[in-house]
C-alpha positions in Angstrom: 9.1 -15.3 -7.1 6.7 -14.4 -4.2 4.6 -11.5 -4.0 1.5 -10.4 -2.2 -1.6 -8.3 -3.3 -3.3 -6.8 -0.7 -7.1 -4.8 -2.3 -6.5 -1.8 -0.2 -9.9 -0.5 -1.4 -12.6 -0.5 -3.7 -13.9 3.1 -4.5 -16.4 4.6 -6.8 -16.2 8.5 -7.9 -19.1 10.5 -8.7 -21.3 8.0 -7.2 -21.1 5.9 -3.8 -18.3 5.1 -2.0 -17.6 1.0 -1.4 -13.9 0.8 0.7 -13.5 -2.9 1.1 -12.2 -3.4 4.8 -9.0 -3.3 5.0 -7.0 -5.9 7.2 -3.3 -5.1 8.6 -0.5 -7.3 6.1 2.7 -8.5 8.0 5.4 -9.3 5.7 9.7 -10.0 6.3 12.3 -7.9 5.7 13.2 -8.7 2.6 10.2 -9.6 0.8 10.6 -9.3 -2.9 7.7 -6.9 -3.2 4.3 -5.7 -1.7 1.3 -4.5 -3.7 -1.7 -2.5 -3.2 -4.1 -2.2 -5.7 -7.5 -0.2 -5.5 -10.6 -0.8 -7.8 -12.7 2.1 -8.8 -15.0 3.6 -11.1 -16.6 7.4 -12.1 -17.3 9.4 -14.6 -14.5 11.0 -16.9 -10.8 10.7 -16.1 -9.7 9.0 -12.6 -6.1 10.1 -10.8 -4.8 8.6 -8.0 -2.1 9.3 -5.1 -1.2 7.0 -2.5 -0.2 8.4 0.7 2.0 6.7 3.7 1.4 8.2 6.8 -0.3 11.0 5.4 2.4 11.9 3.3 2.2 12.0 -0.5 4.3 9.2 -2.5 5.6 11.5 -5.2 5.9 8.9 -7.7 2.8 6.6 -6.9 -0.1 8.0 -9.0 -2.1 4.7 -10.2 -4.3 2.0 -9.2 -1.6 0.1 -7.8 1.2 0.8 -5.6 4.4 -1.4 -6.6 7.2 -1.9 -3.1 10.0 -3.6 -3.8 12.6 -5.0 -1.6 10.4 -4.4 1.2 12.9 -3.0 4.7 11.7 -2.2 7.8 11.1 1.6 6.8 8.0 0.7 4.5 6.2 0.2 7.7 3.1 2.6 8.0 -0.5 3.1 7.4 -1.4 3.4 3.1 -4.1 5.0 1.8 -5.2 6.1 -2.0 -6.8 9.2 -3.1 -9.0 8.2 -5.8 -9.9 11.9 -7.7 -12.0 13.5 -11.0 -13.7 16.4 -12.1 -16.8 16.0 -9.5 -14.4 15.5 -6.2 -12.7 12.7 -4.6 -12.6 9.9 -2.1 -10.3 8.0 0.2 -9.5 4.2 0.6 -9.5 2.5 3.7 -6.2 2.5 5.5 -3.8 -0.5 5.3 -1.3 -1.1 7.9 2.1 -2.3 6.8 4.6 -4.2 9.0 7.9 -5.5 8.6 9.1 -8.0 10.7 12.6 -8.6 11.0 14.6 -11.6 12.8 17.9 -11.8 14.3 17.9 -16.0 14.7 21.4 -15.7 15.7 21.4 -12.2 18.1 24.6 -11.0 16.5 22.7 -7.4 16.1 22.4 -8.1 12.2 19.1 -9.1 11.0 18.9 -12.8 9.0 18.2 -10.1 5.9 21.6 -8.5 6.3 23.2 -11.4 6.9 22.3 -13.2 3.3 
């Protein structure tokens, strides 16, 4: 099974912030899953919300954001809120694309066809 981990960031709370640089990822429709993972490290407990297009991911509250059955609707720019008791930081955004392919221009994708 293929998958793909993309470091979205690496972030330290309470101390200096590190974001590793964050290059665009391209996938297909169809891929069987997309990850993000952010490193990080601070003092006490760390919480975490990921964010596409600025919006919060209700369910996405951990070092590592999990998409499955990527379709074209995942595309958008991810980020991470990395928080604890002395503040909180941002990651780097990533920039997700899905690409999709019509080989045979029937108006169906080669995804919707399989």
């Amino acid at each position: 099974r293929l998958s793909r981990i993309i470091n979205a960031a690496t972030t330290a709370v309470g101390a200096s912030t590190q974001n590793a640089a964050a290059s665009p990822v391209e996938v297909a429709e169809g891929e069987p899953e997309v990850v993000f993972t952010v490193a990080s490290a601070g003092s006490g407990a760390l919480t975490y919300q990921w964010q596409r297009d600025g919006k919060n991911l209700p369910q996405a509250k951990s070092e590592r954001l999990t998409l499955r059955h990527v379709r074209p609707f995942f595309d958008g720019r991810y980020r991470v809120r990395v928080s604890n008791a002395y503040g909180s930081v941002w990651s780097d955004e990533v920039t997700l694309t899905i690409n999709t392919y019509d080989s045979d221009d029937d108006g169906l994708t080669d995804y919707e066809e399989v």
